[in-house]
The first five atom37 places (N, CA, C, CB, O) and aatype in JSON, in Angstrom:
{
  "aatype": [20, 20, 20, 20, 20, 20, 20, 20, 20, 20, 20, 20, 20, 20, 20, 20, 20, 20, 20, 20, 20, 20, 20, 20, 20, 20, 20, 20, 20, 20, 20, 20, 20, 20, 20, 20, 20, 20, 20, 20, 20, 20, 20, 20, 20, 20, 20, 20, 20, 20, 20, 20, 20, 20, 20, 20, 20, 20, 20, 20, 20, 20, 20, 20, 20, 20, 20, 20, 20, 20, 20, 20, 20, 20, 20, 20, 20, 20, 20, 20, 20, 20, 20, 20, 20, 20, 20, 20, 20, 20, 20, 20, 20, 20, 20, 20, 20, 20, 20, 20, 20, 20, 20, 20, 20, 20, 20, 20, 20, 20, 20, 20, 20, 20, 20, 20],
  "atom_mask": [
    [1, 1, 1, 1, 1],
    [1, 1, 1, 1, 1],
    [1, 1, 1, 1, 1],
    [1, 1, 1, 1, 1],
    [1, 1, 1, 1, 1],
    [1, 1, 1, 1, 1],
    [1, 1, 1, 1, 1],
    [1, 1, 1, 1, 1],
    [1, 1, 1, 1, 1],
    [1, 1, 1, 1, 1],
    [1, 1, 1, 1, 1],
    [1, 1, 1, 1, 1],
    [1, 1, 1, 1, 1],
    [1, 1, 1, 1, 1],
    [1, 1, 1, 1, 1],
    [1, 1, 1, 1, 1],
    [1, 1, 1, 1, 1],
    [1, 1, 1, 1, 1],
    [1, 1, 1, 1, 1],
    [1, 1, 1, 1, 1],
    [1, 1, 1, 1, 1],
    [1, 1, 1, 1, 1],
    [1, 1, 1, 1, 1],
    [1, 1, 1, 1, 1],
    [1, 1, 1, 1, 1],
    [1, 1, 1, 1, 1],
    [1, 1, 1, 1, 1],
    [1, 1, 1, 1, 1],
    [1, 1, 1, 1, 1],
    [1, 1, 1, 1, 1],
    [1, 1, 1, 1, 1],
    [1, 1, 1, 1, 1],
    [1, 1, 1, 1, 1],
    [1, 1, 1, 1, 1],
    [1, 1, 1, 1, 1],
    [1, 1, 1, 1, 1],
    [1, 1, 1, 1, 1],
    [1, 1, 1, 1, 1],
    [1, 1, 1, 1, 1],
    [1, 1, 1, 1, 1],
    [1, 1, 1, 1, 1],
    [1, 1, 1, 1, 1],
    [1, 1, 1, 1, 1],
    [1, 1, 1, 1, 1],
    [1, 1, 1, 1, 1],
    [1, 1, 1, 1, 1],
    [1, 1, 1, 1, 1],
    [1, 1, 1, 1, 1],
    [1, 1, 1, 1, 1],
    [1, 1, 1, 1, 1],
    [1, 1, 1, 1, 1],
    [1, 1, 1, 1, 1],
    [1, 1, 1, 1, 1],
    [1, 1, 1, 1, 1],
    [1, 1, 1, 1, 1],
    [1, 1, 1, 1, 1],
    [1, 1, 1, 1, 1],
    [1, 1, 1, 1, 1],
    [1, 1, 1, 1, 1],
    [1, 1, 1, 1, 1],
    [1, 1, 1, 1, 1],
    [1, 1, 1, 1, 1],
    [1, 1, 1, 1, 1],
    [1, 1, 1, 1, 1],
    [1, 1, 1, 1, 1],
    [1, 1, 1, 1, 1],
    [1, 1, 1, 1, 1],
    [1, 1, 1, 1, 1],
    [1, 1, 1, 1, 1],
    [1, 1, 1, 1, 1],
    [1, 1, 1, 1, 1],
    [1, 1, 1, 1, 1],
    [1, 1, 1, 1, 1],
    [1, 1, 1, 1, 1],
    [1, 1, 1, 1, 1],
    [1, 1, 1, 1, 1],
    [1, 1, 1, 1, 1],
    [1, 1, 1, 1, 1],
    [1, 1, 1, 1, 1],
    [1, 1, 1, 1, 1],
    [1, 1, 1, 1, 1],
    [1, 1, 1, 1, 1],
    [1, 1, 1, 1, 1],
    [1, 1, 1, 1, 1],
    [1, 1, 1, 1, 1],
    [1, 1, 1, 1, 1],
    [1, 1, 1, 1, 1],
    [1, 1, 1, 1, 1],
    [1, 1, 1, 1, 1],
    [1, 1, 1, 1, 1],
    [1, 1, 1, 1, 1],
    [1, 1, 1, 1, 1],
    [1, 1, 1, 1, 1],
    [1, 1, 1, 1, 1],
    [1, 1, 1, 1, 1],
    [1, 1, 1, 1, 1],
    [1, 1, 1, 1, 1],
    [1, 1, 1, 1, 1],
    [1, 1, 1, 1, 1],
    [1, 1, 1, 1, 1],
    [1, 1, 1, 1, 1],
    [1, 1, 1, 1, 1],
    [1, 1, 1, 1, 1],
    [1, 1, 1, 1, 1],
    [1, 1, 1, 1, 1],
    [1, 1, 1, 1, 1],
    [1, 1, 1, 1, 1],
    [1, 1, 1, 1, 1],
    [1, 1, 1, 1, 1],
    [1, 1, 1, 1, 1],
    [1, 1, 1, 1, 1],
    [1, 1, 1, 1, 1],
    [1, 1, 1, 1, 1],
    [1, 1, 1, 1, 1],
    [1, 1, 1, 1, 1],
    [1, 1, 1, 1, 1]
  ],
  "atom_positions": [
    [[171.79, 95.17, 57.08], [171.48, 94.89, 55.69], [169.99, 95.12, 55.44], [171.88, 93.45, 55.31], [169.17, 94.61, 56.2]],
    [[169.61, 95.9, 54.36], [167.81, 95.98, 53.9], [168.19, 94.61, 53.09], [166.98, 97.71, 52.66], [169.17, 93.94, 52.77]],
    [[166.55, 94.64, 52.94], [166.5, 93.82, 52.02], [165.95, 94.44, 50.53], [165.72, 92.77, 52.59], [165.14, 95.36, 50.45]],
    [[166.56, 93.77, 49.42], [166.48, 93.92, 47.85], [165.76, 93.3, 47.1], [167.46, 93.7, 47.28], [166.04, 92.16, 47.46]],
    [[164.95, 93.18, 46.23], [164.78, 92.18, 45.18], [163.01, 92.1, 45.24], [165.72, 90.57, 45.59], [162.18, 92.45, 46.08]],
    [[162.94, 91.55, 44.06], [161.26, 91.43, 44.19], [161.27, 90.0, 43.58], [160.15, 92.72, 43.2], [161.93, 89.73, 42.58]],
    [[160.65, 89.27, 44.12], [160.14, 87.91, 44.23], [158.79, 87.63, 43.95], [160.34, 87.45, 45.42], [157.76, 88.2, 44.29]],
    [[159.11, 86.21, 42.98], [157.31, 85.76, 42.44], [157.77, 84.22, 42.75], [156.61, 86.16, 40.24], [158.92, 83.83, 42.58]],
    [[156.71, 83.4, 43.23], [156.54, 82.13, 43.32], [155.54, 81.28, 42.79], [156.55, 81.97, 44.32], [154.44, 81.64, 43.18]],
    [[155.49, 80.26, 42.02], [154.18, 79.65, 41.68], [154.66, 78.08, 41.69], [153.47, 80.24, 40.12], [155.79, 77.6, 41.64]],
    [[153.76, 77.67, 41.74], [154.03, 75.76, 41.9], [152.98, 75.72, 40.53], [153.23, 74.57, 43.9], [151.96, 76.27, 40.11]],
    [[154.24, 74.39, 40.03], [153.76, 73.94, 38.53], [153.01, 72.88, 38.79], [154.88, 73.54, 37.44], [153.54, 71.95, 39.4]],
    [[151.88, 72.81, 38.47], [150.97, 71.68, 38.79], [151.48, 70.64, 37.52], [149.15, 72.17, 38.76], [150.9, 69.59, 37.77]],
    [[152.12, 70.49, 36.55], [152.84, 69.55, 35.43], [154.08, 69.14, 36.17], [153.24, 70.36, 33.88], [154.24, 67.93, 36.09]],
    [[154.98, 69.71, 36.83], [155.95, 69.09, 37.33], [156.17, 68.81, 38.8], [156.83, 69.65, 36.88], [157.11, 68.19, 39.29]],
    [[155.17, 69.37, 39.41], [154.86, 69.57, 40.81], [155.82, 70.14, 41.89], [154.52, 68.4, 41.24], [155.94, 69.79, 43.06]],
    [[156.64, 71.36, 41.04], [157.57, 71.71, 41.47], [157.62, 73.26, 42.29], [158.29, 71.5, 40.46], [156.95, 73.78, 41.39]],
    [[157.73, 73.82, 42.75], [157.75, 75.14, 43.87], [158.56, 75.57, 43.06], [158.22, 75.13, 45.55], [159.55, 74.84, 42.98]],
    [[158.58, 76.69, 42.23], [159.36, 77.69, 41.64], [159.8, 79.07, 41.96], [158.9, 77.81, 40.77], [158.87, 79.8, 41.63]],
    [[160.65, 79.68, 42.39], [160.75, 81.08, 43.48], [161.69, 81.75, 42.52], [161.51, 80.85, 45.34], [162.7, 81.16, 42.13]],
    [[161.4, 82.92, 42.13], [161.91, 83.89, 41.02], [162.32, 85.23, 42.11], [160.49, 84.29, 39.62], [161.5, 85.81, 42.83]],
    [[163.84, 85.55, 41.99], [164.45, 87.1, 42.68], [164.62, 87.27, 41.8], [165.56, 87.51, 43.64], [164.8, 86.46, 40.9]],
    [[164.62, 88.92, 41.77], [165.27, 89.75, 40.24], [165.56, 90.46, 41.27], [164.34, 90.5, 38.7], [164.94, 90.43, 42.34]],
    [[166.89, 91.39, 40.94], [167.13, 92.69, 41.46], [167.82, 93.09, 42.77], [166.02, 93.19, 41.52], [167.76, 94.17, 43.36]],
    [[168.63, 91.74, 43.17], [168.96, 91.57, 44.43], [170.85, 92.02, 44.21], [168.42, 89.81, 44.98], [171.75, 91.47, 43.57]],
    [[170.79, 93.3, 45.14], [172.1, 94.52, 45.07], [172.9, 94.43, 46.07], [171.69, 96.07, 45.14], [172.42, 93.74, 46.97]],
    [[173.96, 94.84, 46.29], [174.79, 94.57, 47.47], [174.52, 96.0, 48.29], [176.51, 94.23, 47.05], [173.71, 96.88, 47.98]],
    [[175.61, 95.97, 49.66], [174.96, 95.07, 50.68], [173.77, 94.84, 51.3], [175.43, 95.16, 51.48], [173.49, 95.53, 52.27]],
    [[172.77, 93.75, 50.8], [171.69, 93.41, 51.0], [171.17, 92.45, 51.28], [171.29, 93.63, 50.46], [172.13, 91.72, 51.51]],
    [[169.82, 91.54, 51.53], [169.71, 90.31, 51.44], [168.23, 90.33, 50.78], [169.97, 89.56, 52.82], [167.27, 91.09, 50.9]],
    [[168.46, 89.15, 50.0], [166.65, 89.11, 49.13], [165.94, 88.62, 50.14], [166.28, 87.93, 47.6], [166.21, 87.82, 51.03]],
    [[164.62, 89.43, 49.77], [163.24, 89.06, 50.57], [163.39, 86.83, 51.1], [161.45, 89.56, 48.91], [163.96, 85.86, 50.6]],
    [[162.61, 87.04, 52.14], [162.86, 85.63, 52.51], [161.69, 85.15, 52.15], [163.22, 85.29, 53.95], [160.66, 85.79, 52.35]],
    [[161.68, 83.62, 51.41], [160.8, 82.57, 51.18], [160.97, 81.28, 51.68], [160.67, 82.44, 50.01], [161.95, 80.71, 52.16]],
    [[159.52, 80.85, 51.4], [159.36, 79.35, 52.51], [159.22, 78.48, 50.72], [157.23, 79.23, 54.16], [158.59, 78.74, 49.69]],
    [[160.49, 77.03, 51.27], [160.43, 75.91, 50.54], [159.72, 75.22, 50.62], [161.13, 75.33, 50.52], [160.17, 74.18, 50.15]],
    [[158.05, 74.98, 51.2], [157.08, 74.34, 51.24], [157.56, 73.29, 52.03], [156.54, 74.08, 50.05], [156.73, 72.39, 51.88]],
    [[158.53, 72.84, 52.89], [158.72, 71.59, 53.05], [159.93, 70.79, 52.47], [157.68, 71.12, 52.67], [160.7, 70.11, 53.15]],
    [[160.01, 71.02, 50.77], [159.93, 70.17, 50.25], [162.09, 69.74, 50.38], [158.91, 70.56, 48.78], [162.81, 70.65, 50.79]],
    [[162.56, 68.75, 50.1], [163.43, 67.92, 50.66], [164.27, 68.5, 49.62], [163.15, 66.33, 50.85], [165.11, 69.31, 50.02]],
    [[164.22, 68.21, 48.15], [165.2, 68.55, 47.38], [164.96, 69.61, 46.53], [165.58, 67.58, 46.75], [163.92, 69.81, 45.89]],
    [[165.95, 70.28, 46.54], [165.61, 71.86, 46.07], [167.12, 72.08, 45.04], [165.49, 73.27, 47.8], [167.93, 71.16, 45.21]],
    [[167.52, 73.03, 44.14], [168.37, 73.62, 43.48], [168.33, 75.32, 43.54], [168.2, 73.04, 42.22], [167.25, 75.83, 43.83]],
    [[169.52, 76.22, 43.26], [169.05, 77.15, 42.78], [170.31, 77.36, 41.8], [168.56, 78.19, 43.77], [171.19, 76.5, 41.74]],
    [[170.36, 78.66, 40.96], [170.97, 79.43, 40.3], [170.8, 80.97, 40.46], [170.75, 79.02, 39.23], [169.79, 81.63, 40.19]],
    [[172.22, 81.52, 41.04], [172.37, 82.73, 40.78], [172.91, 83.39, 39.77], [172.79, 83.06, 41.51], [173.64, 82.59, 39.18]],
    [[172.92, 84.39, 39.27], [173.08, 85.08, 37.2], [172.57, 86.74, 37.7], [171.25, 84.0, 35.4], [171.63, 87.05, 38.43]],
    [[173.39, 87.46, 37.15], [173.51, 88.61, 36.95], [175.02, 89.22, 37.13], [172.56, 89.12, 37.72], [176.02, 88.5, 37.13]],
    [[175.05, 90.96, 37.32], [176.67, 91.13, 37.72], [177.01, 91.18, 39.09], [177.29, 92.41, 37.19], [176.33, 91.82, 39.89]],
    [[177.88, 90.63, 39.37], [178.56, 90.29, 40.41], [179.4, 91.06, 41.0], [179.07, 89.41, 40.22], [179.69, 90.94, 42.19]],
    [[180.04, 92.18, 40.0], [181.32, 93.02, 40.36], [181.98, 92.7, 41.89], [180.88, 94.67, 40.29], [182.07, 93.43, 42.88]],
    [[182.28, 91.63, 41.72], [183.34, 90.91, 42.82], [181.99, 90.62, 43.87], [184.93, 92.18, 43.63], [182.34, 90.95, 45.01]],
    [[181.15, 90.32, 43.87], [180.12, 90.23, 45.08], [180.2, 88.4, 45.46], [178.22, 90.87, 44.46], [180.73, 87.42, 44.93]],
    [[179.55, 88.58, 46.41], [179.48, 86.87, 46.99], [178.23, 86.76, 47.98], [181.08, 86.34, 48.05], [177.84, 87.38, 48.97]],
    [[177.76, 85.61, 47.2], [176.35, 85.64, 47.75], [176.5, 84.33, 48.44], [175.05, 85.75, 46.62], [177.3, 83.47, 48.09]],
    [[175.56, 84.22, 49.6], [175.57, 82.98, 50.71], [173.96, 82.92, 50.58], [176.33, 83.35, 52.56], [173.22, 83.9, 50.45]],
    [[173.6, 81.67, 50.66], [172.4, 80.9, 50.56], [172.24, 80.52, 52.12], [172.54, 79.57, 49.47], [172.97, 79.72, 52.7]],
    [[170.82, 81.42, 52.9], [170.77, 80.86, 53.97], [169.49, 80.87, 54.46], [171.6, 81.32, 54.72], [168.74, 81.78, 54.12]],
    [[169.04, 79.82, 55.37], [168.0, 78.98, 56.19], [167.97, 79.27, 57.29], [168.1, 77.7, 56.26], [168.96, 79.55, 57.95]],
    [[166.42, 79.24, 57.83], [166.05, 79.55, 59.1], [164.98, 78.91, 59.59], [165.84, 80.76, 59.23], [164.08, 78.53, 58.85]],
    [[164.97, 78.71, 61.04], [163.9, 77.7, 61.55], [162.93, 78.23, 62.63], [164.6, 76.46, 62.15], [162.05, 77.71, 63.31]],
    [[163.44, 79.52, 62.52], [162.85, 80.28, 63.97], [162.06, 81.4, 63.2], [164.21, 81.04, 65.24], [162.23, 82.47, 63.78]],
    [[161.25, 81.53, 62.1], [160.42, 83.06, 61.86], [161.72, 83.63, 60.91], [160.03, 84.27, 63.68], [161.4, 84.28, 59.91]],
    [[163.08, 83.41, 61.17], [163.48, 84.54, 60.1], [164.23, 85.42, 61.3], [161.97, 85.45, 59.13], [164.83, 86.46, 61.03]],
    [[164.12, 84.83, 62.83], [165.22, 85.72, 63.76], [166.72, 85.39, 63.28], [165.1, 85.27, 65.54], [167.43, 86.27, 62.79]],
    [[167.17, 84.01, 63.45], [168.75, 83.75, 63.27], [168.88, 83.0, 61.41], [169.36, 82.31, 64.84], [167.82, 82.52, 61.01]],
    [[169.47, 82.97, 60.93], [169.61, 82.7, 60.01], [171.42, 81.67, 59.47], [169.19, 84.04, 59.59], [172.49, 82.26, 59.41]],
    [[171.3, 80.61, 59.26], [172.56, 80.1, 59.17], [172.9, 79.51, 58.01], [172.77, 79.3, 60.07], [172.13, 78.75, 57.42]],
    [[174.44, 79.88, 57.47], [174.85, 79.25, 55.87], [174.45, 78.19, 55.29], [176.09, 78.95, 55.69], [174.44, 77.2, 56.02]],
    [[174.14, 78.04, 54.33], [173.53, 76.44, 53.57], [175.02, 76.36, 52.74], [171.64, 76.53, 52.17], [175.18, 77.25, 51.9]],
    [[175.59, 75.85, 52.82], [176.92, 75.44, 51.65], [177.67, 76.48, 51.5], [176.54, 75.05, 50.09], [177.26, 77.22, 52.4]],
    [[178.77, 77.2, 50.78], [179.13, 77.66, 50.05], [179.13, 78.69, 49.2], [179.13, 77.19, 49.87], [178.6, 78.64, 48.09]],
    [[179.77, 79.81, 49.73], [179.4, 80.83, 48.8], [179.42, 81.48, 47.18], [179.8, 81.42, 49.3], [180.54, 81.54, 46.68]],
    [[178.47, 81.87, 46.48], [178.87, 81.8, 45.27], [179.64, 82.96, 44.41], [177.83, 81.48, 44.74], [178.78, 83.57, 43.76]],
    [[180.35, 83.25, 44.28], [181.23, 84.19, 43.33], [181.13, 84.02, 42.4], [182.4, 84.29, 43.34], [182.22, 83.58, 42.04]],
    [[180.26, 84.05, 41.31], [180.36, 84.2, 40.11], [178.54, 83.33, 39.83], [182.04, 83.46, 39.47], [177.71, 82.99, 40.66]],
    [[178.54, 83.26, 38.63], [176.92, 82.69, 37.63], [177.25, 81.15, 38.04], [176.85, 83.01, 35.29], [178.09, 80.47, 37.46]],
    [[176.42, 80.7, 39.17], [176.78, 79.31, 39.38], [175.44, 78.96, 40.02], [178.18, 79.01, 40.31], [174.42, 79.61, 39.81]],
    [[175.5, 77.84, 40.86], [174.47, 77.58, 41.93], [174.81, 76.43, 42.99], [173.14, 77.21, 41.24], [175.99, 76.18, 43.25]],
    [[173.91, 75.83, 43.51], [173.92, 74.8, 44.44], [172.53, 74.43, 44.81], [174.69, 75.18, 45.6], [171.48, 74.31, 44.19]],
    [[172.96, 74.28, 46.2], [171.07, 73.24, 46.7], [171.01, 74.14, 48.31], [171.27, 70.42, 47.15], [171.85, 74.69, 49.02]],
    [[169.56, 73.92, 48.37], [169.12, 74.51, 49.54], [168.93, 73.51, 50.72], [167.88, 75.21, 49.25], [168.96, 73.76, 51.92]],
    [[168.79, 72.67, 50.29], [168.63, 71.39, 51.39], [169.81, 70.36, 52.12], [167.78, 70.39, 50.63], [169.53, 69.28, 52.64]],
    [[171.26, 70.96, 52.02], [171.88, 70.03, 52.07], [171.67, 69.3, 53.82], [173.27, 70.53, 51.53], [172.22, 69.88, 54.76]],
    [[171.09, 68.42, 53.97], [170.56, 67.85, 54.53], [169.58, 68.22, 56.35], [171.51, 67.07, 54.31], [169.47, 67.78, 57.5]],
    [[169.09, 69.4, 55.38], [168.35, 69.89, 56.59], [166.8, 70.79, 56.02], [169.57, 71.02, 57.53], [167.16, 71.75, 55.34]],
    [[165.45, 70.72, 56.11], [164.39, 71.37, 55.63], [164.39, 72.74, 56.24], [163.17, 70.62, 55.88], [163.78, 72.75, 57.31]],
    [[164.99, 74.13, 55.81], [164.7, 75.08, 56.56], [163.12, 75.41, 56.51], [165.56, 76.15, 56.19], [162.49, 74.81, 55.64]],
    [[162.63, 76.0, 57.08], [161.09, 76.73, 57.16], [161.52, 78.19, 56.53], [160.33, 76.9, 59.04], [160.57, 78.7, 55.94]],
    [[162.54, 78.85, 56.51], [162.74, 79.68, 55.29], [164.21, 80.0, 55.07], [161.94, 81.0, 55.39], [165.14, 80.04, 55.87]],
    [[164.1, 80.31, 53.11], [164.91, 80.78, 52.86], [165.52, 82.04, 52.39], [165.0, 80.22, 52.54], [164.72, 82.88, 51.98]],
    [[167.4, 82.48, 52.36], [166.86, 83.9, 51.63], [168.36, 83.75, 51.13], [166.21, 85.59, 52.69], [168.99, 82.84, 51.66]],
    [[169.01, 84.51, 50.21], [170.37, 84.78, 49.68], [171.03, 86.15, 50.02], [170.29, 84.66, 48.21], [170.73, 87.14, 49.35]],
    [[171.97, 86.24, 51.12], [172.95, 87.08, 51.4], [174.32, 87.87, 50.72], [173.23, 86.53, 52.15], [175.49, 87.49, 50.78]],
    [[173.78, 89.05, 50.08], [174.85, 89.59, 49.33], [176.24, 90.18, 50.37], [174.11, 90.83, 48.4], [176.05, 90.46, 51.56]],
    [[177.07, 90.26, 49.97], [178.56, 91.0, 50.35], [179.2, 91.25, 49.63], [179.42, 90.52, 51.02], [179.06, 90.74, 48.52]],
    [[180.08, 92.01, 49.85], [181.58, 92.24, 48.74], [180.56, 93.18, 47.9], [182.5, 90.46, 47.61], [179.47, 93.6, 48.29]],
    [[181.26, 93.42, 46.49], [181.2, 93.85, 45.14], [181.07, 94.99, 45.69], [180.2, 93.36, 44.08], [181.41, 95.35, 46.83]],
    [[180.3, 95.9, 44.37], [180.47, 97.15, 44.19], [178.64, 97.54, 43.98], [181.67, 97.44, 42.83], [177.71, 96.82, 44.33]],
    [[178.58, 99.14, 43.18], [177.56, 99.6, 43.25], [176.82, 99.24, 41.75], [177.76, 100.97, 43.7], [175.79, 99.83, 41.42]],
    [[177.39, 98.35, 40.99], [177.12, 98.05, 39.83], [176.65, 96.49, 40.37], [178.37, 98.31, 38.72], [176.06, 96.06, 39.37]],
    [[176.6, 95.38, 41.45], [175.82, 94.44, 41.53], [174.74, 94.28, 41.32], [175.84, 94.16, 42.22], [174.08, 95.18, 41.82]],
    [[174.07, 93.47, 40.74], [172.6, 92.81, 40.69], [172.64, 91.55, 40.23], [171.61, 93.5, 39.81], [173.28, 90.93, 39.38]],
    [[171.65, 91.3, 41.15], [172.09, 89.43, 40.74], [170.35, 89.0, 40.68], [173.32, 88.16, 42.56], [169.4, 89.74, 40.89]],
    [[170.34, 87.84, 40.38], [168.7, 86.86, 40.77], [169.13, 86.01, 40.9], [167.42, 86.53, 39.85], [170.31, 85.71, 40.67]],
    [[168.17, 85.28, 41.38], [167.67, 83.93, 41.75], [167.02, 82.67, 41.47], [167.25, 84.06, 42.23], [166.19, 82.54, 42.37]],
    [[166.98, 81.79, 40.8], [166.04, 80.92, 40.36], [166.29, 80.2, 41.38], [166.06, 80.32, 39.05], [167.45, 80.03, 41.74]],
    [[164.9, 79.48, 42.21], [165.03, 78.01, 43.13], [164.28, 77.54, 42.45], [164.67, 77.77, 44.68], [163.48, 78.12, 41.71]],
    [[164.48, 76.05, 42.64], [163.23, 74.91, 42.14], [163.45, 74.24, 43.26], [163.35, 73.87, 40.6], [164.62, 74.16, 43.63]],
    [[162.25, 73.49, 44.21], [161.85, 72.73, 44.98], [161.28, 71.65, 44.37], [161.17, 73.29, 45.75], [160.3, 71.89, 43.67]],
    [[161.65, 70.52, 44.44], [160.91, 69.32, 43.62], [160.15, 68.6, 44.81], [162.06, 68.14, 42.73], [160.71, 68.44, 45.89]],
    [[159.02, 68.22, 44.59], [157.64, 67.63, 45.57], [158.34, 66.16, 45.79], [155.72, 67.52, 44.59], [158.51, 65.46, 44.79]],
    [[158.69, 65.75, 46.9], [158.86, 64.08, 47.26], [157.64, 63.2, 47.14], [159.32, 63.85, 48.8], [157.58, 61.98, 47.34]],
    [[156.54, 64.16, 46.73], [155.2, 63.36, 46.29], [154.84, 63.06, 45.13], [154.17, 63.89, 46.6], [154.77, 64.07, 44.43]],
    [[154.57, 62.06, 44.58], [154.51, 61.56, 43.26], [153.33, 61.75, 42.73], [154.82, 60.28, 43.15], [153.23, 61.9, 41.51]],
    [[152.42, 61.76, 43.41], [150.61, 61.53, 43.84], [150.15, 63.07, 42.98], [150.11, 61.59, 46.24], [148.97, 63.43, 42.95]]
  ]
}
């Protein structure tokens, strides 16, 4: 699999939240990999066309050598969480299936366990 997609990240200093933006992520591919700062509770949403594609949300603790499923794969404009009870050191979203008409993105939000 190459990898697809171009990625922007910025942390909102008003909500103190880690924000990670994919656009452009095609089958069979996987989007560029990013680091969740740490942070414990995270969301994302995937949105674009799907033409039968299925994307897997997955974490790694070693650099980005092995990489293993976070939850559930998504078929269709939905989402889930990146943390279900484990902090990867990075993440990335795994396309399969569909056709040559896929493109999908990404929204994550990481929310800071720091209040401060």
């Amino acid at each position: 699999m190459a990898i697809a997609g171009t990625i922007t990240g910025v942390f909102s200093t008003t909500t103190r939240h880690w924000l990670v933006a994919i656009t452009g992520i095609t089958n069979p591919n996987v989007s560029p990999s990013f680091d969740g700062k740490g942070y414990q509770n995270s969301s994302y949403v995937i949105s674009g066309t799907f033409a039968s594609a299925s994307v897997q949300a997955q974490g790694s603790n070693d650099g980005g050598v092995t990489w293993v499923n976070i939850g559930s794969a998504v078929t269709a404009a939905g989402g889930g969480t990146l943390s279900a009870g484990e902090v990867f050191e990075l993440y990335r979203f795994s396309v399969s299936g569909g056709g040559a008409t896929t493109l999908l993105n990404a929204n994550c939000t990481f929310v800071s366990n720091n209040a401060s």
